[in-house]
Structures are given as C-alpha cells and as structure tokens.
C-alpha positions as CSV (number, residue, x, y, z in Angstrom):
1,X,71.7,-36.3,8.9
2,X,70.6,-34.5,11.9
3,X,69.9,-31.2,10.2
4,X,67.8,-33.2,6.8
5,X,66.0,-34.8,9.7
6,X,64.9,-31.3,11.5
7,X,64.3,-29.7,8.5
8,X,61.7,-32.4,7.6
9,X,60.0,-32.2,11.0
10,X,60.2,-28.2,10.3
11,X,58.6,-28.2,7.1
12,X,55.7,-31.1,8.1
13,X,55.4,-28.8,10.8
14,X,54.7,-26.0,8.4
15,X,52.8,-27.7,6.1
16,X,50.5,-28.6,9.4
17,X,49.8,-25.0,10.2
18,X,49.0,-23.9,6.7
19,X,46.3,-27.0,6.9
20,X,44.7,-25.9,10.0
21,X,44.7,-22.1,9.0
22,X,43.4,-23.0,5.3
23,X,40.8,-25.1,7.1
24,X,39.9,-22.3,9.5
25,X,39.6,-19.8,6.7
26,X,37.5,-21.9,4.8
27,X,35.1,-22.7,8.0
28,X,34.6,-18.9,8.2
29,X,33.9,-18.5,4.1
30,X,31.6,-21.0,4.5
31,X,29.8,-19.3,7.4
32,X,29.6,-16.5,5.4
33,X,28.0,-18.2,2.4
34,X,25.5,-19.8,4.5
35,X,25.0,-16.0,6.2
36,X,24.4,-15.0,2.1
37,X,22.1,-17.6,1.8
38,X,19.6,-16.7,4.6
39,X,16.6,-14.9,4.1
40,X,16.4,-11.5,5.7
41,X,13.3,-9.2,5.8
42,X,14.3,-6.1,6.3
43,X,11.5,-3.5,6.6
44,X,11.4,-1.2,3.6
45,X,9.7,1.6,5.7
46,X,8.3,1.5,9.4
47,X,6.1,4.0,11.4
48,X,5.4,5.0,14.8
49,X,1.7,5.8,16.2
50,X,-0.2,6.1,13.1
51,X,-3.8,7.1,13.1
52,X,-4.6,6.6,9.7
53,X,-8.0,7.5,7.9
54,X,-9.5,6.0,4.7
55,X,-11.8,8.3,2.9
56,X,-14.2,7.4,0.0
57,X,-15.9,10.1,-1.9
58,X,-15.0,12.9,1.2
59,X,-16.3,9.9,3.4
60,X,-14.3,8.7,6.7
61,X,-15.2,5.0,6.0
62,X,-12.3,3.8,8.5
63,X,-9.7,5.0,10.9
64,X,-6.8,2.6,11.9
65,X,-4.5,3.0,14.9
66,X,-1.4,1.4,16.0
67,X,1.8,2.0,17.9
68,X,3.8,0.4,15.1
69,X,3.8,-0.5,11.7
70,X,6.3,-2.6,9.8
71,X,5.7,-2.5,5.6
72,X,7.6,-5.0,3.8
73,X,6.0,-4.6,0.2
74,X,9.7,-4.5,-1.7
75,X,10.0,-8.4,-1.0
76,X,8.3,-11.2,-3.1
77,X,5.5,-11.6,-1.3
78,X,5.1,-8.5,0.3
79,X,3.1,-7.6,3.5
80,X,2.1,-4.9,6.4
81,X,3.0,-6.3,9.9
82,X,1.4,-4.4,13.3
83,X,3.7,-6.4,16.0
84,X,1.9,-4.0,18.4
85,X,-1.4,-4.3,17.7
86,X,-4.1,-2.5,16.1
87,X,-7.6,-0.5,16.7
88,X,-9.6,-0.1,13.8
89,X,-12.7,1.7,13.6
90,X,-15.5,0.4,11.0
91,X,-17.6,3.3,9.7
92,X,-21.1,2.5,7.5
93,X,-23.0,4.0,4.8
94,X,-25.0,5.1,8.0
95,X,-22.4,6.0,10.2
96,X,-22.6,3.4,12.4
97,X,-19.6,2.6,14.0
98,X,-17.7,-1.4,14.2
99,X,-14.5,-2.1,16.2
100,X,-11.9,-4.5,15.7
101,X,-8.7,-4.6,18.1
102,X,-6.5,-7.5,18.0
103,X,-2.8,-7.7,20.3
104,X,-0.9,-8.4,16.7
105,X,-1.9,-8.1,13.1
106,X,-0.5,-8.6,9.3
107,X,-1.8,-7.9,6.6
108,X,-1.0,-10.1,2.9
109,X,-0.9,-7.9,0.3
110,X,-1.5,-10.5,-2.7
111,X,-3.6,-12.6,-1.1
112,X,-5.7,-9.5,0.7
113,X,-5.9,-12.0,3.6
114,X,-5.5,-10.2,7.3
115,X,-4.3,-12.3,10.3
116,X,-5.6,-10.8,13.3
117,X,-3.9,-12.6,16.7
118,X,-4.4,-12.1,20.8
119,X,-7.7,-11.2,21.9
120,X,-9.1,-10.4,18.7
121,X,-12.4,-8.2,19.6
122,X,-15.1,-6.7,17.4
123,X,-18.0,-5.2,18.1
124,X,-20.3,-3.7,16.5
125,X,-22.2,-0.7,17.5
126,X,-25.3,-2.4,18.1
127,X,-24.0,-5.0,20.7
128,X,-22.7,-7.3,19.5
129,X,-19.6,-8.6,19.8
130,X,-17.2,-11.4,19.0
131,X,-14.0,-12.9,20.7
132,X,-11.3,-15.3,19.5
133,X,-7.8,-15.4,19.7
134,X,-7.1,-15.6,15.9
135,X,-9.2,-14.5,13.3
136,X,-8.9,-13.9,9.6
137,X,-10.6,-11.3,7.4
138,X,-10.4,-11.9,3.6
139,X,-10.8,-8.8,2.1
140,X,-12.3,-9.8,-1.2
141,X,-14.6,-11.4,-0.1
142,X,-15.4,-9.2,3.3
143,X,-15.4,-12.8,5.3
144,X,-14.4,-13.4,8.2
145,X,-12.9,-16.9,9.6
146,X,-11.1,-19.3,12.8
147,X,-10.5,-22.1,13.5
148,X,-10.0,-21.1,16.9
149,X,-12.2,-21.2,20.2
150,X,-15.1,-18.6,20.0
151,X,-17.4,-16.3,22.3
152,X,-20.5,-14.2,19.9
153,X,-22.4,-12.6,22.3
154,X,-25.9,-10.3,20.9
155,X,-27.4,-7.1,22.1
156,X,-29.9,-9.4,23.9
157,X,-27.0,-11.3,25.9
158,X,-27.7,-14.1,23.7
159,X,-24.6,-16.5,23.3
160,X,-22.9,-18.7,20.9
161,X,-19.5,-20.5,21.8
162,X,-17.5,-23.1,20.3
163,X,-14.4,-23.7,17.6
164,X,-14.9,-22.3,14.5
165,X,-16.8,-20.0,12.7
166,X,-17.0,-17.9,9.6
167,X,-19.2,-14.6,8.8
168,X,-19.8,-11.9,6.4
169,X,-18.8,-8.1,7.9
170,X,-22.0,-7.5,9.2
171,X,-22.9,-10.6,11.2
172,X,-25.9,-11.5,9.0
173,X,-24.1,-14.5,8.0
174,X,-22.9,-16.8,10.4
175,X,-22.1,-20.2,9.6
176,X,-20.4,-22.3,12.9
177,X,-19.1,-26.1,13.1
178,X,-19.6,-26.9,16.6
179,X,-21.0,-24.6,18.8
180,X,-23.5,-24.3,22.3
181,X,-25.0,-20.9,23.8
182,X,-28.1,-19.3,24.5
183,X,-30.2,-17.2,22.1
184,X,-32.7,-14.5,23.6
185,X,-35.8,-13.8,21.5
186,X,-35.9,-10.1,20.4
187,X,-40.2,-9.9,21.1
C-alpha cells in the first residue's frame, strides 16, 4: 500500500512538471507568434552624407543634402525617411536660388506628400522667408501647408504670424486662417 501510494504521488508529481514545462513552452511559442506578427521596417537601402543633384535638360534645378537617408520603397507603402535632417537648395528657370532645411524629413512616395519637421526654414533668395515647425509640401500640386504656428517675414521686414497657412512654391499665393503682422509698402 505504501509503495501504490508513492508511486501515485510520483507520477501526479510527474504529470505536474510536464504541465508547467508544456505551459512554459507554449508561453514562448506564443511570444514568438506575436514577434511574427509585428510589423518591422527594415530599410531596404540607407546612405550616409549625400549631396544629391537633380538635373533637367543639363540643368541643376536642385541639390539636396543630408547626413542620412533611410529608403524604405520595398514595403506597401513605401517612403524616403531623412531622420537627420535635410538642406535643399531650390534652383529657377532664372537661377535664382530657394532654401529649405528642416531638423527631420520623409518623403511619401504614393502620395508625393513630404513632411518637413523641427525648424522648418525656407527662404527664398529675395528675402523672404518662412518658419514653422512642421510643414508639408505636396508635390503635385507644388503647395505647401501647416497647421502649425507661423513666422513669414518679406524683403521689406514686413510680417505675418499666426496658425496655419498654405502657399504655392513661390510665395505668390498665400492663403492664412488666422494671422497678425505688419506689411511694409514696397514705394
């Protein structure tokens, strides 16, 4: 009687361990499954200081500049990060010259939308100049737009400030929701 009754408590014993290790084993599958299930973006190729220039017809029309580049165009919706920054130069038919530097920028390759973030600056080469912390640039349609807080300052220190404001590439359309400043007269 004595040995039935140790063999039981061996074998429940036994059948106790082989619960908690199946239950342990499974916890880690199931970590693993929900590690399969998690969406990774991986860079498919990534550069270091890049000066890059875009020609049209043997024409430098712009030359972009960053300490890093991230391209992620083999996933669904692919896209172009600069987690660095950029510095892009702007050139015209005329060869005037535009800036646009920005802390952090990505660039939506379906949607040809570009989210420039942390003191976002262009300026243009005659003076003027505008100054938000996020700004988007629609390529399409060569608009830009925020939401954000703004500072547009003219070659005549002239001022417009407020939140929001949209505007075609070359500052002759300007369309703002709220906004206060000071405009000089150009006699």
């Amino acid at each position: 009687m004595k040995f039935q009754n140790c063999f039981i408590y061996v074998c429940k014993g036994v059948v106790i361990l082989i619960g908690i290790q199946l239950f342990l084993s499974c916890e880690s599958d199931l970590k693993k499954v929900q590690k399969l299930t998690e969406t990774s973006f991986v860079p498919s190729g990534s550069a270091d200081t890049i000066n890059l220039k875009y020609t049209d017809s043997g024409r430098i029309k712009s030359i972009l500049k960053s300490p890093k580049m991230l391209d992620y165009s083999s996933i669904t919706n692919p896209f172009t990060e600069f987690p660095a920054g950029i510095h892009l130069t702007l050139i015209d038919e005329n060869g005037n010259k535009s800036t646009v530097v920005s802390n952090y920028a990505i660039s939506y390759k379906k949607t040809k939308i570009i989210d420039l973030q942390g003191n976002v600056i262009i300026t243009a080469q005659d003076g003027k100049k505008l100054e938000t912390s996020q700004l988007y640039y629609d390529q399409s349609s060569e608009w830009f737009f925020t939401e954000k807080p703004f500072k547009y300052t003219d070659e005549t220190g002239g001022y417009l400030e407020g939140p929001g404001v949209d505007f075609s590439k070359d500052f002759k359309i300007f369309n703002m929701q709220r906004s206060n400043g000071e405009v000089n007269s150009m006699d």
